[in-house]
C-alpha positions, 0 to 999 in steps of 0.5 A, a space after each residue: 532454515 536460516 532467513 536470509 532476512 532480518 524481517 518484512 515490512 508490508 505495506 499499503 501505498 496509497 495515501 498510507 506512503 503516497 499522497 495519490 490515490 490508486 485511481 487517479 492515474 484513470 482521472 488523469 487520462 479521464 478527467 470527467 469520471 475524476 468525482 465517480 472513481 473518488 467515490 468507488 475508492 472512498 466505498 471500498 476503503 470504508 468497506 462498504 464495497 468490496 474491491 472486487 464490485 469496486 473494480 468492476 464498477 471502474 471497468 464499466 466507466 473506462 472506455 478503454 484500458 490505460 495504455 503504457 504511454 498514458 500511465 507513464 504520461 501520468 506518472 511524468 505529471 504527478 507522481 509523488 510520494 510522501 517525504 522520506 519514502 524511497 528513502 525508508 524502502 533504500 534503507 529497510 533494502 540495505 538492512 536484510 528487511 524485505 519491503 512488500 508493497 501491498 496494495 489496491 492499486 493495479 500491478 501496470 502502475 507499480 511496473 512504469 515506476 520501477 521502470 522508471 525507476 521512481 522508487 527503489 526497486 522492491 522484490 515484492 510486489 501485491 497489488 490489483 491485476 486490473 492493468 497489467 503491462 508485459 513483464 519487465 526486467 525492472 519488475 518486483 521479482 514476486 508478483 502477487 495478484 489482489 483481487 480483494 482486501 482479505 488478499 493482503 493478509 493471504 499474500 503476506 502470509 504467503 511471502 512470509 512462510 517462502 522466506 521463513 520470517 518469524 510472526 514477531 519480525 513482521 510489520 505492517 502499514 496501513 493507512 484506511 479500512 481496506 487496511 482492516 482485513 490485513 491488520 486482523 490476519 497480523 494482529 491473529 499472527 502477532 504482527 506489528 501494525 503501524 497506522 500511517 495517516 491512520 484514517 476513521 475507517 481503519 480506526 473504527 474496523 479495529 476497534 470493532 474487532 478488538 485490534 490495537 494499532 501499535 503505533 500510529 505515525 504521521 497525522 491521525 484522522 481517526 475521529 474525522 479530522 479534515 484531511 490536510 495534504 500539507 501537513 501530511 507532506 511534512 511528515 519524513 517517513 526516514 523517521 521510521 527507521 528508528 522505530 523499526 530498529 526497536 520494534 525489531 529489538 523487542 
C-alpha cells in the first residue's frame, strides 16, 4: 500500500513551537495558583512525576473546570507561537507530510484554536483529555487522548502504521524530558529526532539511555543556561523546512 504521505512530523508544543505553557490558560482564569501549577509542570517535564499524578495534583487545586468562554478569553490574551510556526505546519500540509501535534496540553485548548482558526488545522491531534469541549467541525480529524509521556510514542506509532509512513520518514520534535519517552520509542524506530529549545532535562534523559539527538534547532539550555524568551522569539521556525527536505532525502 502506497502512503498518501511523503512523511509525519510529531511534535510537542509547549515551549518545543510555543513559547506558552500548557498550564497557563488555568493561571490566566486563576492567577493565584499561577507559582503551583509552574511547579507541576517543571516536575513532570523533568520526570520527577508523572503526567498522570501531575494532572491529578492540577485537579485538586482548580475549583472548577476552564469553561469554553474562559479558554477562548485566554487564547483572545495571550496566544502565541514561536515566529514561523503556523508557517512550517502550512507548509509540511501543502507537501504530503502529515503534521501530529503531540502534546500534554489538554485536548479543549487545541479545539478553540482550530476553532478559531489560530493555526492551521492539522488532521492529527494527541494531547491530554483534562479539558475536552464537545466536537467540532473545525476539530483534528484524529484525536488521541494523552494520559502519560510513554502515550506520545504509542500514539505516533499508532498513526504511523494507519497511514503506512516508513520509520525513516518519521520526524520528531521535542523540547524537555516529557519529551524523553518519545525520543526513546523514535530512536528504537529509527526515527528522527530534532531538539527545539532543547531544554537540560531531555538532554540528560537522552544521554542517560544512549539517544542521540540529530538535530537541535533554536536555542540549547542543555547545560542550564538561562532561559531568554526573547531570543527564542527570534528564532524563524520556516527554517525548518529546508532541514526536512534533506532529512527526507537521505
Amino acid at each position: 500500500m502506497t502512503s498518501a504521505y511523503r512523511a509525519m512530523v510529531s511534535s510537542d508544543w509547549s515551549e518545543c513551537l510555543s513559547p506558552c505553557g500548557p498550564f497557563d490558560c488555568l493561571a490566566f482564569v486563576h492567577p493565584k495558583l499561577e507559582e503551583e501549577l509552574s511547579a507541576v509542570f517543571r516536575q513532570y517535564t523533568g520526570n520527577r512525576i508523572s503526567l498522570g499524578k501531575a494532572a491529578a495534583k492540577i485537579k485538586s487545586l482548580l475549583p472548577d473546570p476552564l469553561s469554553q468562554d474562559q479558554m477562548d478569553a485566554y487564547l483572545d490574551a495571550s496566544f502565541a507561537t514561536y515566529t514561523g510556526v503556523p508557517d512550517l505546519i502550512q507548509w509540511c500540509l501543502d507537501n504530503q507530510i502529515l503534521f501530529m501535534i503531540n502534546s500534554t496540553g489538554t485536548i479543549g485548548y487545541f479545539q478553540r484554536v482550530f476553532a478559531k482558526k489560530l493555526l492551521p488545522r492539522v488532521s492529527v491531534l494527541s494531547a491530554h483529555p483534562m479539558i475536552r469541549y464537545p466536537e467540532l467541525d473545525s476539530d483534528p480529524s484524529h484525536v488521541y487522548e494523552l494520559f502519560e509521556t510513554r502515550d506520545k510514542g504509542r500514539n505516533t506509532a499508532t498513526v504511523t502504521k494507519s497511514k503506512d509512513i516508513q520509520a525513516d520518514k518519521i520526524i520528531l520534535i521535542g523540547d524537555s524530558g516529557g519529551d524523553g519517552p518519545h525520543f526513546e520509542w523514535g530512536a528504537a524506530s529509527g526515527a528522527f529526532l530534532i531538539g527545539s529549545m532543547t531544554k537540560a532535562s531531555l538532554d540528560s534523559y537522552c544521554r542517560e539511555k544512549d539517544i542521540m539527538i540529530n538535530l537541535r534547532f533554536g536555542l540549547d539550555y542543555s547545560k542550564g543556561e538561562k532561559e531568554d524568551p526573547q531570543r527564542e522569539c527570534e528564532i524563524n521556525f520556516t527554517d525548518l523546512t529546508t532541514r526536512i527536505e534533506e532529512i527526507l532525502d537521505r
